[in-house]
C-alpha positions as CSV (number, residue, x, y, z in Angstrom):
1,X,0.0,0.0,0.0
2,X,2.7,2.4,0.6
3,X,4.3,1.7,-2.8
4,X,0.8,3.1,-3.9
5,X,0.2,5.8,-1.7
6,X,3.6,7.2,-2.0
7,X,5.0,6.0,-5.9
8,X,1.8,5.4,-8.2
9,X,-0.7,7.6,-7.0
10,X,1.6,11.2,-7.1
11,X,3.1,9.9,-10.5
12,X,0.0,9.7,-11.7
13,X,-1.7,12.7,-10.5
14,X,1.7,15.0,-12.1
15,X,1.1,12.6,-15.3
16,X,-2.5,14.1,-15.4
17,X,-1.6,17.3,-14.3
18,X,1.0,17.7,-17.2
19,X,-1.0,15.9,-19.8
20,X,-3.4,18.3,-19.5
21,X,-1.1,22.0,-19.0
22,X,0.9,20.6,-21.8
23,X,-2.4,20.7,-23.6
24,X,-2.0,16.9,-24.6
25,X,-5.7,16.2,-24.6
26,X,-9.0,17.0,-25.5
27,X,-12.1,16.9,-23.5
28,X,-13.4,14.0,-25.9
29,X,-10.2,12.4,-25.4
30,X,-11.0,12.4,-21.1
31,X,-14.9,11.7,-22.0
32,X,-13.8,8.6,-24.6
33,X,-11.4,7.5,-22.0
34,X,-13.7,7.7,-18.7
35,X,-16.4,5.9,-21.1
36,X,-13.8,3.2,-22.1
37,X,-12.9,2.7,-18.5
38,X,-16.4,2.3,-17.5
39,X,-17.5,-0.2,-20.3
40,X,-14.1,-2.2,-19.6
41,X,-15.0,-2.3,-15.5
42,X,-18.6,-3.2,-16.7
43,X,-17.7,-6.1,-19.5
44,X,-14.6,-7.4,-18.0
45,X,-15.0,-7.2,-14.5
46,X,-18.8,-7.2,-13.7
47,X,-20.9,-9.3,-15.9
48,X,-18.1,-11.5,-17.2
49,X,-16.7,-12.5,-13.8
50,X,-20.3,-12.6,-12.0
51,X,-22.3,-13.9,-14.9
52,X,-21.3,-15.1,-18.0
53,X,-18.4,-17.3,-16.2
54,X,-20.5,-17.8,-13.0
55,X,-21.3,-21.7,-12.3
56,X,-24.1,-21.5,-9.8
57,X,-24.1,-25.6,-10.4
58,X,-20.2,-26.0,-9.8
59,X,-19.2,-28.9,-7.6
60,X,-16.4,-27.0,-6.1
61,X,-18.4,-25.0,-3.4
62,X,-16.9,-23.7,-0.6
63,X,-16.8,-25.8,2.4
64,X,-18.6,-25.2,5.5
65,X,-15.9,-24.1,7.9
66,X,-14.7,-22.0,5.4
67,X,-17.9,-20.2,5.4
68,X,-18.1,-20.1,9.1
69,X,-14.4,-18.4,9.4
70,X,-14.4,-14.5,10.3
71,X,-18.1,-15.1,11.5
72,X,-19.2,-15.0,7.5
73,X,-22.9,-15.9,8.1
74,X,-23.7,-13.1,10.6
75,X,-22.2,-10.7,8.1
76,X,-24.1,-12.3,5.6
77,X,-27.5,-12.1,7.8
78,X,-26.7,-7.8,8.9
79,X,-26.0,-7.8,4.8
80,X,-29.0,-9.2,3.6
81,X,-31.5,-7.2,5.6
């Protein structure tokens, strides 16, 4: 986390910062990329890891005191209420 805090997250602010006073960019170049970003999160991380690849049927469920560790089904009760 520091290496993020401290290295990736200020080189990436001053890599905006001086795309943008160098006059690099557009606005449709940040509205294409936000948009890309969002459809890539959606596709790729949402509906193809939670439902096109989801196996509601698959026989390698977790076991029970797996479940049961780090008190998962009262968080899973306060959760679902």
């Amino acid at each position: 986390m520091a290496a993020v805090v401290l290295g990736h997250i200020p080189i990436g602010a001053y890599y905006l910062y001086y795309v943008r006073a160098q006059g690099l960019t557009s606005v449709w170049d940040w509205v294409f990329g936000v948009a890309y970003v969002l459809a890539f999160q959606y596709i790729f991380l949402v509906k193809m890891t939670y439902v096109w690849l989801a196996d509601q049927n698959s026989p390698y469920a977790f076991a029970d005191e797996e479940m049961r560790g780090f008190n998962v089904p009262a968080k899973l009760e306060r959760f679902l209420r």
